[in-house]
PDB file of N, CA, C and O in Angstrom:
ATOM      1  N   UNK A   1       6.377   1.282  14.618  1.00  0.00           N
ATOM      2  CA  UNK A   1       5.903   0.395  13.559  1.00  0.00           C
ATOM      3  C   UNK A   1       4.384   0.281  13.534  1.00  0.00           C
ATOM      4  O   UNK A   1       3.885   0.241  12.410  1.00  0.00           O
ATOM      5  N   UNK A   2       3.290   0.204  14.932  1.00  0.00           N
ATOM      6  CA  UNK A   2       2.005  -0.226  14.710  1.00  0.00           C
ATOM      7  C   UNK A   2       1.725   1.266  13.772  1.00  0.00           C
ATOM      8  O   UNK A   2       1.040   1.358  12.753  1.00  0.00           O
ATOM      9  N   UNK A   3       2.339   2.152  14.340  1.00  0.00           N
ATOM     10  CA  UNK A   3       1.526   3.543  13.753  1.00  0.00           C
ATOM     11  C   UNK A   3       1.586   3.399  12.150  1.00  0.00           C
ATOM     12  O   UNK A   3       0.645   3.418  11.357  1.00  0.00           O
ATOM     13  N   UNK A   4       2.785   3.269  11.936  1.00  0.00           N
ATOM     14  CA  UNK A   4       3.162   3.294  10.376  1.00  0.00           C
ATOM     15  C   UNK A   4       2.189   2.303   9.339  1.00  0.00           C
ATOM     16  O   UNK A   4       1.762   2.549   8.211  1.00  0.00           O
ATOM     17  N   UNK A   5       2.004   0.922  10.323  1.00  0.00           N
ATOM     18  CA  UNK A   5       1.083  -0.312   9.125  1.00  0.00           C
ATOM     19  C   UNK A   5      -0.454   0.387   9.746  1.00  0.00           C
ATOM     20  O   UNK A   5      -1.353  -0.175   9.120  1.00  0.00           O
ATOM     21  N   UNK A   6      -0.940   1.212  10.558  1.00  0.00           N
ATOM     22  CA  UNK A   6      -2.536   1.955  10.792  1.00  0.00           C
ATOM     23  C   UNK A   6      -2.482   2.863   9.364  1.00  0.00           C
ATOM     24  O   UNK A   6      -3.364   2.925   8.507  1.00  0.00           O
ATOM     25  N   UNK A   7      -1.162   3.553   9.375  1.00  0.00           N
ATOM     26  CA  UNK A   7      -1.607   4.946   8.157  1.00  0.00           C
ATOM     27  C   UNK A   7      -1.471   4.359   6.756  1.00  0.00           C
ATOM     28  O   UNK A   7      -1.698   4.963   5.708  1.00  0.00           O
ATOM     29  N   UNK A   8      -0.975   2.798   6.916  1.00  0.00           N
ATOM     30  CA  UNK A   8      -0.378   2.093   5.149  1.00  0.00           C
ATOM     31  C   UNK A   8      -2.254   1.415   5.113  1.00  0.00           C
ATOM     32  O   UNK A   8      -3.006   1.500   4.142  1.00  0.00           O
ATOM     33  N   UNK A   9      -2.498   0.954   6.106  1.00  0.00           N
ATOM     34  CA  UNK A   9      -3.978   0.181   5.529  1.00  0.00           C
ATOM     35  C   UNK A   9      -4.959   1.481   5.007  1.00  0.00           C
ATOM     36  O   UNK A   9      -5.917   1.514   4.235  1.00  0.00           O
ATOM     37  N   UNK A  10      -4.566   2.072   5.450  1.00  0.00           N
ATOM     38  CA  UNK A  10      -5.551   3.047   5.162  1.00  0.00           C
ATOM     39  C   UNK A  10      -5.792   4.598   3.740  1.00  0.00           C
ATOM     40  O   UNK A  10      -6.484   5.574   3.451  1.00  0.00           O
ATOM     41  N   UNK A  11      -4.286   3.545   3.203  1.00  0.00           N
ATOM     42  CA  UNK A  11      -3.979   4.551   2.171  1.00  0.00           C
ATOM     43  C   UNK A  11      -4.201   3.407   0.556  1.00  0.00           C
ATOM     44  O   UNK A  11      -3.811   3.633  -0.589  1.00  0.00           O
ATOM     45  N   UNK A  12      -4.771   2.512   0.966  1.00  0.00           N
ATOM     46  CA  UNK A  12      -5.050   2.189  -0.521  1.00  0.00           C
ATOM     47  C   UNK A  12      -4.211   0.827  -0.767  1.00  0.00           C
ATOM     48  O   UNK A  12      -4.616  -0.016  -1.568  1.00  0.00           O
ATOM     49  N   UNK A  13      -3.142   0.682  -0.104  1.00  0.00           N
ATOM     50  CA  UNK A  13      -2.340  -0.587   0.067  1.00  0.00           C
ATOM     51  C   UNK A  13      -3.238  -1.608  -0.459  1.00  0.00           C
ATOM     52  O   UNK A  13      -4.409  -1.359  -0.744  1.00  0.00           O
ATOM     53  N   UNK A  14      -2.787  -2.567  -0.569  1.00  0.00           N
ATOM     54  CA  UNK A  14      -3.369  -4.082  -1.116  1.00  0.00           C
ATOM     55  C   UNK A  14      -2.589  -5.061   0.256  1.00  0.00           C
ATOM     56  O   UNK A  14      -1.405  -5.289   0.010  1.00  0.00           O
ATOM     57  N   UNK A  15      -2.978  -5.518   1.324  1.00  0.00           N
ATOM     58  CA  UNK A  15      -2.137  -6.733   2.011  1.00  0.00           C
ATOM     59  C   UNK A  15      -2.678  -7.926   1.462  1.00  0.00           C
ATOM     60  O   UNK A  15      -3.864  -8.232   1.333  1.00  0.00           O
ATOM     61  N   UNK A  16      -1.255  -8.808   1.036  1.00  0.00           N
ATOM     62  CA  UNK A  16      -1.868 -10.376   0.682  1.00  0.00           C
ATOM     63  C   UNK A  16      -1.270 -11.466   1.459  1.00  0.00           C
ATOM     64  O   UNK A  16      -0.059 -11.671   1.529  1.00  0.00           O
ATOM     65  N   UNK A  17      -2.070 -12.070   1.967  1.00  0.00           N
ATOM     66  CA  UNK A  17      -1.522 -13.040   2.615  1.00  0.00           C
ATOM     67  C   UNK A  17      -1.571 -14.651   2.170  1.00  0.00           C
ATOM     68  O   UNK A  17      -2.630 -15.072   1.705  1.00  0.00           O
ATOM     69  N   UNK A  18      -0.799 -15.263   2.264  1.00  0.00           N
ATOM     70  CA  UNK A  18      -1.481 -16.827   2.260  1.00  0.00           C
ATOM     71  C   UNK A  18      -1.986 -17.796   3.409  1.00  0.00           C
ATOM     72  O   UNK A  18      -1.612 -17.574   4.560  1.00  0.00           O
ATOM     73  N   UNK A  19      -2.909 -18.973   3.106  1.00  0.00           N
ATOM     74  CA  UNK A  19      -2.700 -19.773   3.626  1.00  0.00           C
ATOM     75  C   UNK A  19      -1.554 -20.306   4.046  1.00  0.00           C
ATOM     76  O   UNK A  19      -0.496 -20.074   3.461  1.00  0.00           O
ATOM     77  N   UNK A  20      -1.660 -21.279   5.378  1.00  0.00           N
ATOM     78  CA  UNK A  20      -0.312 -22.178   5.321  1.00  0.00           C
ATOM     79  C   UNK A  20      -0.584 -23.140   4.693  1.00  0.00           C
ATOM     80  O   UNK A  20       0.482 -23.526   4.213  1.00  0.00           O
ATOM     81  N   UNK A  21      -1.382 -23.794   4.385  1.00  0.00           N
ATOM     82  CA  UNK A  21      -1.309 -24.907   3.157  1.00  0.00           C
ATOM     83  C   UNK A  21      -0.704 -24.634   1.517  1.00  0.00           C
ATOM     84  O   UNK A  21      -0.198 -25.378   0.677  1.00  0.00           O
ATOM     85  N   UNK A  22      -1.084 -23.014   1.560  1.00  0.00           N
ATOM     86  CA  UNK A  22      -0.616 -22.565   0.282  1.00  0.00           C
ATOM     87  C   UNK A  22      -1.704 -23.136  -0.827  1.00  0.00           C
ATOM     88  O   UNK A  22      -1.297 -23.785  -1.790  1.00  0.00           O
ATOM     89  N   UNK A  23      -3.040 -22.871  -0.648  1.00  0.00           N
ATOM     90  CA  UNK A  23      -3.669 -23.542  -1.682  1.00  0.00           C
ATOM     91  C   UNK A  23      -4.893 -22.056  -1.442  1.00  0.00           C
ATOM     92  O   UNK A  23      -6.079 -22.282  -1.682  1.00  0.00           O
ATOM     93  N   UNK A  24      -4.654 -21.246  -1.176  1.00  0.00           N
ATOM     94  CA  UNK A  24      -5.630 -19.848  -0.896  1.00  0.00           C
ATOM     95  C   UNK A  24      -4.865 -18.799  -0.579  1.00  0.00           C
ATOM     96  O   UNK A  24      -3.994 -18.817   0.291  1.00  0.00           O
ATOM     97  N   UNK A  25      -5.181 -17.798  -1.313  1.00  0.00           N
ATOM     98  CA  UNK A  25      -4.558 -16.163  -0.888  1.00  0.00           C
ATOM     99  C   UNK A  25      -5.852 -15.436  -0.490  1.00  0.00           C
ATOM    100  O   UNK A  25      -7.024 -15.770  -0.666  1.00  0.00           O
ATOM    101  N   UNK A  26      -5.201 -14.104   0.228  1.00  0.00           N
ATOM    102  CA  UNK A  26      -6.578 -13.284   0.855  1.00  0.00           C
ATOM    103  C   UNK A  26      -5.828 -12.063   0.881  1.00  0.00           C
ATOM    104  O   UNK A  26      -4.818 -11.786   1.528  1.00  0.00           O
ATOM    105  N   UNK A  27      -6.575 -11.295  -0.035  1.00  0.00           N
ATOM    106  CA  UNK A  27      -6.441  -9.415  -0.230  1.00  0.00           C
ATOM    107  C   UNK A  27      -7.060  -8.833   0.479  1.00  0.00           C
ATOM    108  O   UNK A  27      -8.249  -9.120   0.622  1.00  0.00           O
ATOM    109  N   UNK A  28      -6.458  -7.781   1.193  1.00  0.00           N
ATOM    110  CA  UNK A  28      -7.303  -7.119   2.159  1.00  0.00           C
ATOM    111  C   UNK A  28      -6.873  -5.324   1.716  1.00  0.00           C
ATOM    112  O   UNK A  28      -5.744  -4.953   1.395  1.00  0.00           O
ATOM    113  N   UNK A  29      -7.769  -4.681   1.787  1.00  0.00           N
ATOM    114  CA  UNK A  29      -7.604  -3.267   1.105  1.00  0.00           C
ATOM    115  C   UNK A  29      -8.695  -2.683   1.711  1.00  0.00           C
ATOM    116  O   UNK A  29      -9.724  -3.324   1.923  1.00  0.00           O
ATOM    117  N   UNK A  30      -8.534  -1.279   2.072  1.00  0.00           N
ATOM    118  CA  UNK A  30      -9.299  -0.181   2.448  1.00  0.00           C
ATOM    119  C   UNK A  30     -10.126   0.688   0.820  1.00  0.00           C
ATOM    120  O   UNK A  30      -9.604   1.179  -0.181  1.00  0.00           O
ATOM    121  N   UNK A  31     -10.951   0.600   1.064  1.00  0.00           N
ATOM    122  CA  UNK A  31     -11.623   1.555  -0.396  1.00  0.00           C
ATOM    123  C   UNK A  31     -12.291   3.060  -0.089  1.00  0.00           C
ATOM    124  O   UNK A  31     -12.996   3.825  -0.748  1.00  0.00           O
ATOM    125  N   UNK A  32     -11.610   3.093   1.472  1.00  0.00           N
ATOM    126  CA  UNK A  32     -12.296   4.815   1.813  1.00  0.00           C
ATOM    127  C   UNK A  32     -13.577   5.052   1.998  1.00  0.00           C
ATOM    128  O   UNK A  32     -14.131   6.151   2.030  1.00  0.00           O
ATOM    129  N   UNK A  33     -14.144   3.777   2.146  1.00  0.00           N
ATOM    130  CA  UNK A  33     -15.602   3.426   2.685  1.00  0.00           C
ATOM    131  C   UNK A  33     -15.544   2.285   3.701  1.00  0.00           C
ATOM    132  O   UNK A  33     -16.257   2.486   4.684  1.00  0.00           O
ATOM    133  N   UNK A  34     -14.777   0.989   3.697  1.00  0.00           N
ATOM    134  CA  UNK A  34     -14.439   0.125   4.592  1.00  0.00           C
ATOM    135  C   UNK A  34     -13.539  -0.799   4.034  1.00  0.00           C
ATOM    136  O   UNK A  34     -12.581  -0.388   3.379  1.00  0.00           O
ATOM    137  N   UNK A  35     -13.749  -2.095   4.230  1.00  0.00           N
ATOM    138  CA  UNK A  35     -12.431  -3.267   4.061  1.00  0.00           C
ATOM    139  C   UNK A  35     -12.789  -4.128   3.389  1.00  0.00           C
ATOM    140  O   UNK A  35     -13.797  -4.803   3.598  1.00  0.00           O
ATOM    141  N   UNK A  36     -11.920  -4.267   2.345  1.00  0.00           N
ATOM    142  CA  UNK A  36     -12.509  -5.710   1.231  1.00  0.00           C
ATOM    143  C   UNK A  36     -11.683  -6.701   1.567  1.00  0.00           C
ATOM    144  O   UNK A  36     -10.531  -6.376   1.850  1.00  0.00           O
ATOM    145  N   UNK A  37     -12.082  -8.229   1.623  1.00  0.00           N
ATOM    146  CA  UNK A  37     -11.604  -8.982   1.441  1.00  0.00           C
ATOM    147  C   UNK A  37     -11.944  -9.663   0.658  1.00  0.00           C
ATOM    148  O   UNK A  37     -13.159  -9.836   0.753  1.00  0.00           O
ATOM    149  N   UNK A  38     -11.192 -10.579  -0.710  1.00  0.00           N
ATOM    150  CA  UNK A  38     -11.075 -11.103  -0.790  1.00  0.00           C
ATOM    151  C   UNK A  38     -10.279 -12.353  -1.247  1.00  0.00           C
ATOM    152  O   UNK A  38      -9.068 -12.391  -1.027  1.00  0.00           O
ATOM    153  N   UNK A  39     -10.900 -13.368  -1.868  1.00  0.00           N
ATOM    154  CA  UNK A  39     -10.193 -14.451  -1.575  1.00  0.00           C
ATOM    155  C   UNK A  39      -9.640 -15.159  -2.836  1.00  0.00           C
ATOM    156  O   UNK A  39     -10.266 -14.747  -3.812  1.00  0.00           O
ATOM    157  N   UNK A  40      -9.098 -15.685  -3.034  1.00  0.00           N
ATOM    158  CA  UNK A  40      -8.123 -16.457  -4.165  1.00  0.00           C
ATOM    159  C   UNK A  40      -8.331 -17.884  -3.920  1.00  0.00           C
ATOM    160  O   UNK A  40      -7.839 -18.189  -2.834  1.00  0.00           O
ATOM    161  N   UNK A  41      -8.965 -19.036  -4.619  1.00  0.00           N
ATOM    162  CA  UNK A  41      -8.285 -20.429  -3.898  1.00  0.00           C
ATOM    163  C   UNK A  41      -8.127 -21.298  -5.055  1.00  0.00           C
ATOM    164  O   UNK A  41      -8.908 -21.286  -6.006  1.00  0.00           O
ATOM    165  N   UNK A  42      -7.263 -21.936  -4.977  1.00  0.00           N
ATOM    166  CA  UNK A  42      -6.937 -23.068  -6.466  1.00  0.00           C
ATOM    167  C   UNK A  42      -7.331 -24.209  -5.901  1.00  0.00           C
ATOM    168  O   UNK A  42      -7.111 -24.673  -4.782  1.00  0.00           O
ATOM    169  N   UNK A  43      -8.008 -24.649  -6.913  1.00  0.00           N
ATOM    170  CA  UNK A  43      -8.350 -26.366  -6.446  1.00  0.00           C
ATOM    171  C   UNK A  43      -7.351 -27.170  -6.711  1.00  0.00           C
ATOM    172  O   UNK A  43      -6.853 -27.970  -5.919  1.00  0.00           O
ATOM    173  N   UNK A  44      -7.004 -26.962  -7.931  1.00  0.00           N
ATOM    174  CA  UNK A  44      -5.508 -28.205  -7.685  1.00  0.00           C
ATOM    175  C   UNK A  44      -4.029 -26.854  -7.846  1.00  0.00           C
ATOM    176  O   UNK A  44      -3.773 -25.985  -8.679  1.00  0.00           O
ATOM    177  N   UNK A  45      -3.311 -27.365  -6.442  1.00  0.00           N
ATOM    178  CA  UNK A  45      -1.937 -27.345  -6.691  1.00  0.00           C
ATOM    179  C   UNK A  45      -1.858 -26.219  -5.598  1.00  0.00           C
ATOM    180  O   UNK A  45      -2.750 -25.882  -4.819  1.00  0.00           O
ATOM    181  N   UNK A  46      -0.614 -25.726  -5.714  1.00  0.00           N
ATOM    182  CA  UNK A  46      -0.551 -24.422  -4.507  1.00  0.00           C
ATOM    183  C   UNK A  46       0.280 -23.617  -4.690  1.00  0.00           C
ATOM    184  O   UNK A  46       1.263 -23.942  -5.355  1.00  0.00           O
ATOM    185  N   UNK A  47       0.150 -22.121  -4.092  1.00  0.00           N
ATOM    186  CA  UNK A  47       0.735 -20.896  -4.775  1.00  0.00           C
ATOM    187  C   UNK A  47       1.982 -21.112  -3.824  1.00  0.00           C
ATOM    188  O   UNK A  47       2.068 -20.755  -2.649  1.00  0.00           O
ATOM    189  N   UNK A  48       2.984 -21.810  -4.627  1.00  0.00           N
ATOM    190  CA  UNK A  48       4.735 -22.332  -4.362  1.00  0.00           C
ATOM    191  C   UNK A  48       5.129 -20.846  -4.376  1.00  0.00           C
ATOM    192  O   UNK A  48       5.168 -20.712  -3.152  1.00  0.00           O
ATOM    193  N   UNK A  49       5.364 -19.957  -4.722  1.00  0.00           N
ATOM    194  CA  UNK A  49       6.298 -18.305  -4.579  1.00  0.00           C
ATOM    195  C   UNK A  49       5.804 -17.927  -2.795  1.00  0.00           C
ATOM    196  O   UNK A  49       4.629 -18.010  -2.439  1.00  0.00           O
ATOM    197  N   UNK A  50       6.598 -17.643  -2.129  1.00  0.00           N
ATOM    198  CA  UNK A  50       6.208 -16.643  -1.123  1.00  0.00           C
ATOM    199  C   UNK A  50       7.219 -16.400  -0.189  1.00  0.00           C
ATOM    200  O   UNK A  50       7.987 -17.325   0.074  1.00  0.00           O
ATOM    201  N   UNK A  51       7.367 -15.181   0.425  1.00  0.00           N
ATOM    202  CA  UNK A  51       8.825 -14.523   0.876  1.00  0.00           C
ATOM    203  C   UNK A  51       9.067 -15.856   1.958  1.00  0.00           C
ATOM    204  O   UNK A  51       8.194 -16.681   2.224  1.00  0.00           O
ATOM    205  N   UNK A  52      10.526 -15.852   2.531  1.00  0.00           N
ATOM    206  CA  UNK A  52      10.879 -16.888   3.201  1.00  0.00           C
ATOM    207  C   UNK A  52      12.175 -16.104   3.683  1.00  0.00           C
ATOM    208  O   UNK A  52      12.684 -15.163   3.074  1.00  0.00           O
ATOM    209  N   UNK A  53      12.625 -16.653   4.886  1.00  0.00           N
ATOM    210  CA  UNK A  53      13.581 -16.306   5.604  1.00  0.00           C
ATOM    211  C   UNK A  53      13.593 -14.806   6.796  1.00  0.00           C
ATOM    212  O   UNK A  53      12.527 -14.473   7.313  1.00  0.00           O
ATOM    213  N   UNK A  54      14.559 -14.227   7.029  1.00  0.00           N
ATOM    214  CA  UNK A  54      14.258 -13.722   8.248  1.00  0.00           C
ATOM    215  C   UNK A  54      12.847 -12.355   8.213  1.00  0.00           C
ATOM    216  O   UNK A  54      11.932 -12.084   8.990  1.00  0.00           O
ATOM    217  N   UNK A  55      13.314 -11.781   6.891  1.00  0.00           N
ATOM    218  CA  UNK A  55      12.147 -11.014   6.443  1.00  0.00           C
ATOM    219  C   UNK A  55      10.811 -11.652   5.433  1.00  0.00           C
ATOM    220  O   UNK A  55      10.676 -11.738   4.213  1.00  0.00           O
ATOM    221  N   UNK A  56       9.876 -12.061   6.680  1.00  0.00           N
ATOM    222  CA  UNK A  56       8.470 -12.568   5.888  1.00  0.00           C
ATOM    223  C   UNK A  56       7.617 -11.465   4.724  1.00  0.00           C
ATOM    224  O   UNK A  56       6.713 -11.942   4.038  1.00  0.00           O
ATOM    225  N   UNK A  57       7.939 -10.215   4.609  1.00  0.00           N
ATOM    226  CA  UNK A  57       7.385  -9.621   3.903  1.00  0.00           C
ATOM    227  C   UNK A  57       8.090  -9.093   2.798  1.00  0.00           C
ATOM    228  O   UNK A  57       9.318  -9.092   2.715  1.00  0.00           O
ATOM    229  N   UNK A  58       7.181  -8.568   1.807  1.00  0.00           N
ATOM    230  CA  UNK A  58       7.890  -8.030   0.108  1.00  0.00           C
ATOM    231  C   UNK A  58       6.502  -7.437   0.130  1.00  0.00           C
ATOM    232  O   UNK A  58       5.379  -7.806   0.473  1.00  0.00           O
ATOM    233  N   UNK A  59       7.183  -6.129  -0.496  1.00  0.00           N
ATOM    234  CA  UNK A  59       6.670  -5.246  -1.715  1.00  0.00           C
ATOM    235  C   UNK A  59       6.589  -5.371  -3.177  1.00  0.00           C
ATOM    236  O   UNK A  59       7.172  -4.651  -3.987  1.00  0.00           O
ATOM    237  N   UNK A  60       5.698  -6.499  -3.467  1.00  0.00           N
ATOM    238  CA  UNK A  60       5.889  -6.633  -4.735  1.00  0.00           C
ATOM    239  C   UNK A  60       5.229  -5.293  -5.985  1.00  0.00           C
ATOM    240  O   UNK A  60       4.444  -4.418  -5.620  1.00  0.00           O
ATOM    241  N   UNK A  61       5.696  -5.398  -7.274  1.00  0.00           N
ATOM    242  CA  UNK A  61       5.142  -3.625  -8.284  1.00  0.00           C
ATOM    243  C   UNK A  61       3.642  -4.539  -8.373  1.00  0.00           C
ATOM    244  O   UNK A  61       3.157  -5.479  -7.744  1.00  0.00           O
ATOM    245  N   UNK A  62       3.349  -3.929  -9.195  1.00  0.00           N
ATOM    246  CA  UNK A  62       1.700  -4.066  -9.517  1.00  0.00           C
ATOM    247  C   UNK A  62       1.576  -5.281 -10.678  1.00  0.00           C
ATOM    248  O   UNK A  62       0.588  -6.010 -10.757  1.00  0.00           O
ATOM    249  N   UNK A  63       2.649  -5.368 -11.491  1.00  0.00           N
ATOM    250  CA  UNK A  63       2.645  -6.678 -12.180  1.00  0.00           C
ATOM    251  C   UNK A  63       2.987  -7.753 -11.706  1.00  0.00           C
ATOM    252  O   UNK A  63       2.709  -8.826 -12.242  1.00  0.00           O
ATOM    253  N   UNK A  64       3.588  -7.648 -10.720  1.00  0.00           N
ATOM    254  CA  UNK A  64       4.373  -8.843  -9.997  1.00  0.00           C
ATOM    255  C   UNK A  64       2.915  -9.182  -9.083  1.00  0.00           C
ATOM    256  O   UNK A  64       2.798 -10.408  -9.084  1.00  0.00           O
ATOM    257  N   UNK A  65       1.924  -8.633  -8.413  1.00  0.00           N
ATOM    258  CA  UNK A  65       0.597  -8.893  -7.861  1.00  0.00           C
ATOM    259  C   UNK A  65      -0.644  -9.387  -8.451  1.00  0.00           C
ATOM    260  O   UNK A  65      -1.599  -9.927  -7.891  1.00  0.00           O
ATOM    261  N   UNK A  66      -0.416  -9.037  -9.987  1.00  0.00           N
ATOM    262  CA  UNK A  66      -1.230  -9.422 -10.965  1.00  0.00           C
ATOM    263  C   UNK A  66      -0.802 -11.099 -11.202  1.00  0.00           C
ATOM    264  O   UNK A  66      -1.601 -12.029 -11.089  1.00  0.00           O
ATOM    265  N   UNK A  67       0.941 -11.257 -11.628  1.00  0.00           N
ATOM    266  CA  UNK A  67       1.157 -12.661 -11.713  1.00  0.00           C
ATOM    267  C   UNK A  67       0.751 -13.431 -10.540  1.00  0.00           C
ATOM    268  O   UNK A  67       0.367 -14.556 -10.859  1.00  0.00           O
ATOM    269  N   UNK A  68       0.702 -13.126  -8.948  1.00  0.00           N
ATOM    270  CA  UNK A  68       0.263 -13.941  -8.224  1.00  0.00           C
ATOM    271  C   UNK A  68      -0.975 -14.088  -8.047  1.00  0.00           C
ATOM    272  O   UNK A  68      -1.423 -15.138  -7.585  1.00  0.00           O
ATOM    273  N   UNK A  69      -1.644 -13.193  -8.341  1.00  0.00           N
ATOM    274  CA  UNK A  69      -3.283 -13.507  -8.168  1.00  0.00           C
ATOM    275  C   UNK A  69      -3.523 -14.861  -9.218  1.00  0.00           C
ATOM    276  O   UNK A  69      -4.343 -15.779  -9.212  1.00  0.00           O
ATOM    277  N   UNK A  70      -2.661 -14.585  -9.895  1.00  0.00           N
ATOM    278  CA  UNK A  70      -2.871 -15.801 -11.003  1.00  0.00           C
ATOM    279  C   UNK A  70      -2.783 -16.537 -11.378  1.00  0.00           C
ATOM    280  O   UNK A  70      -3.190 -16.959 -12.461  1.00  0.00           O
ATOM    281  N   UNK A  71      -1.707 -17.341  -9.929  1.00  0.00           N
ATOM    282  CA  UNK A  71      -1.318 -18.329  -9.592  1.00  0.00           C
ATOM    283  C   UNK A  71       0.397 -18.649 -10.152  1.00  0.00           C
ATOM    284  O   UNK A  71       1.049 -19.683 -10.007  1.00  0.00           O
ATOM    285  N   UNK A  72       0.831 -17.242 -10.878  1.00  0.00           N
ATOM    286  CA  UNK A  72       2.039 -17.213 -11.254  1.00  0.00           C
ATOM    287  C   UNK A  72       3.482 -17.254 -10.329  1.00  0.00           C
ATOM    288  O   UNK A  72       3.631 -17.264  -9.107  1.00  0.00           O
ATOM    289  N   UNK A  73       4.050 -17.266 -10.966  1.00  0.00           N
ATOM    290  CA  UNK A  73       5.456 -16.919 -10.124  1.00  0.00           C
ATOM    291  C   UNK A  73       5.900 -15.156 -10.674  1.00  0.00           C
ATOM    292  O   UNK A  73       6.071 -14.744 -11.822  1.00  0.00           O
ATOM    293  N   UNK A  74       5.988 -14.388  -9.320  1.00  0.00           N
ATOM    294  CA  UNK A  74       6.116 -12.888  -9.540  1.00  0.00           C
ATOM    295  C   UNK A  74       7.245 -12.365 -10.088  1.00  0.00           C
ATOM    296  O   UNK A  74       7.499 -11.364 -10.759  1.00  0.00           O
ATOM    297  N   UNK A  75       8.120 -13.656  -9.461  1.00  0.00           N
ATOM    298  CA  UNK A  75       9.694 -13.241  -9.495  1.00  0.00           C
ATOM    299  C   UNK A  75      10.468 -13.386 -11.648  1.00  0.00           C
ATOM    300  O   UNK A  75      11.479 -13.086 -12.283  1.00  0.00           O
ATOM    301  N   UNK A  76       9.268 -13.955 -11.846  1.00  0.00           N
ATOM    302  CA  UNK A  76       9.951 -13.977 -13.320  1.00  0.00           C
ATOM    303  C   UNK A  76       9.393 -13.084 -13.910  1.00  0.00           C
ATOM    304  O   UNK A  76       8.448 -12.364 -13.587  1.00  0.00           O
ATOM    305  N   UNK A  77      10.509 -13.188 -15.531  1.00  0.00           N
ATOM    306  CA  UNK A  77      10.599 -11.894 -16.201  1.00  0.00           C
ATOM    307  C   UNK A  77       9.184 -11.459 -16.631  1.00  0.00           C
ATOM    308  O   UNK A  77       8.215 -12.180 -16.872  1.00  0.00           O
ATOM    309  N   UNK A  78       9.313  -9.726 -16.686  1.00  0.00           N
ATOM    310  CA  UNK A  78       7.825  -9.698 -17.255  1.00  0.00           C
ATOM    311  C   UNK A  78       7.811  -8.147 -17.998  1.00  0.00           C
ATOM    312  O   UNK A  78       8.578  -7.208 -17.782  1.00  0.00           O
ATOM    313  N   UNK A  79       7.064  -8.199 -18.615  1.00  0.00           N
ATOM    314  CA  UNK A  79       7.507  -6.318 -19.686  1.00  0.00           C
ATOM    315  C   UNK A  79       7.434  -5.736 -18.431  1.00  0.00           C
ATOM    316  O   UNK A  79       7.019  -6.283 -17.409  1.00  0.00           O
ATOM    317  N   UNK A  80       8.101  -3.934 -18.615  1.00  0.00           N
ATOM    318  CA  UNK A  80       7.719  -3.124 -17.927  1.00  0.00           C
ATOM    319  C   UNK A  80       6.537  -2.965 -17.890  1.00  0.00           C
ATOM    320  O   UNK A  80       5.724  -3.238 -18.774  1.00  0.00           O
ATOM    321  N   UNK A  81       6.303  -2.397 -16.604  1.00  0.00           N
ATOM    322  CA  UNK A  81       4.837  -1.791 -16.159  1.00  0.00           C
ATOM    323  C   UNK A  81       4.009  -0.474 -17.553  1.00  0.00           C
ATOM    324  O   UNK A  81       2.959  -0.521 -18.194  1.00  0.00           O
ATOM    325  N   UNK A  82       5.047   0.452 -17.499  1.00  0.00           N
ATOM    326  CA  UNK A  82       4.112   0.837 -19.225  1.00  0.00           C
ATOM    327  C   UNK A  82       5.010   0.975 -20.052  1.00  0.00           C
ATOM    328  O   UNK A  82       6.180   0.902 -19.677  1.00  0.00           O
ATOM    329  N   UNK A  83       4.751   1.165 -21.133  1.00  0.00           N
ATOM    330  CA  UNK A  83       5.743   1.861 -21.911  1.00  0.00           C
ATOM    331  C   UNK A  83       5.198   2.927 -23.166  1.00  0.00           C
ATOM    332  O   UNK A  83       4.021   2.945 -23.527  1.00  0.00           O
ATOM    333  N   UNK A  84       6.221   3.765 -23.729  1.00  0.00           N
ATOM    334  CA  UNK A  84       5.950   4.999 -24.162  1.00  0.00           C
ATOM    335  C   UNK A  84       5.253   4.568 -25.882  1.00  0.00           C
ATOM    336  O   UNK A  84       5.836   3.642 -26.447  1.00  0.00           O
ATOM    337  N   UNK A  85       4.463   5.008 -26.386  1.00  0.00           N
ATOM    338  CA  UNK A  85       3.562   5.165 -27.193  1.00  0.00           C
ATOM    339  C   UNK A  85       4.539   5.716 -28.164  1.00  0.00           C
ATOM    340  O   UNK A  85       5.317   6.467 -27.575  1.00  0.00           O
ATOM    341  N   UNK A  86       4.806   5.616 -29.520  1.00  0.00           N
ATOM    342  CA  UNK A  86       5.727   5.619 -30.714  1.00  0.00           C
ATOM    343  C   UNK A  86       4.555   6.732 -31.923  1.00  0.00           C
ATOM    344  O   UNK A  86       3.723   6.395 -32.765  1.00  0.00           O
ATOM    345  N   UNK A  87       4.953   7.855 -31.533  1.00  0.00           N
ATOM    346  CA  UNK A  87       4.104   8.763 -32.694  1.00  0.00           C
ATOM    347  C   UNK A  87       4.132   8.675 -33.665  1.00  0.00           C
ATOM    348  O   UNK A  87       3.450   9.417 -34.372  1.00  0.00           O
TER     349      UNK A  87
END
């Protein structure tokens, strides 16, 4: 397992974590030059969505990461990621 999360940080991944208060998130990503972090924080209220139970982690798609940066809930409905162009 350590080997596998060394070769995932380093391929472009996004890790997000929260606070335990739940009132701040923190992105951490490799850009093939070094490590970005940063940070998310809401002044009022707190980011309520986040995995729970025996498995703490999820793979969320790329829209479902967009709704949480945004203080959304990931798990609801949302268009597909693209769709096909009508000639």
């Amino acid at each position: 397992m350590p080997g596998e999360v060394r070769r995932r940080s380093f391929s472009g991944y996004l890790f997000i974590f929260r606070t335990r208060r739940g009132t701040a998130i923190r992105v951490l990503q490799y850009d093939g030059q070094g490590f970005r972090l940063a940070t998310n924080r809401l002044s009022k209220g707190r980011f309520r969505w986040w995995p729970t139970g025996p498995e703490a982690a999820r793979k969320p798609r790329a829209h479902q990461a967009q709704l949480l940066l945004a203080a959304g809930n990931p798990d609801a409905s949302a268009p597909p990621a693209w769709r096909p162009l009508s000639t």
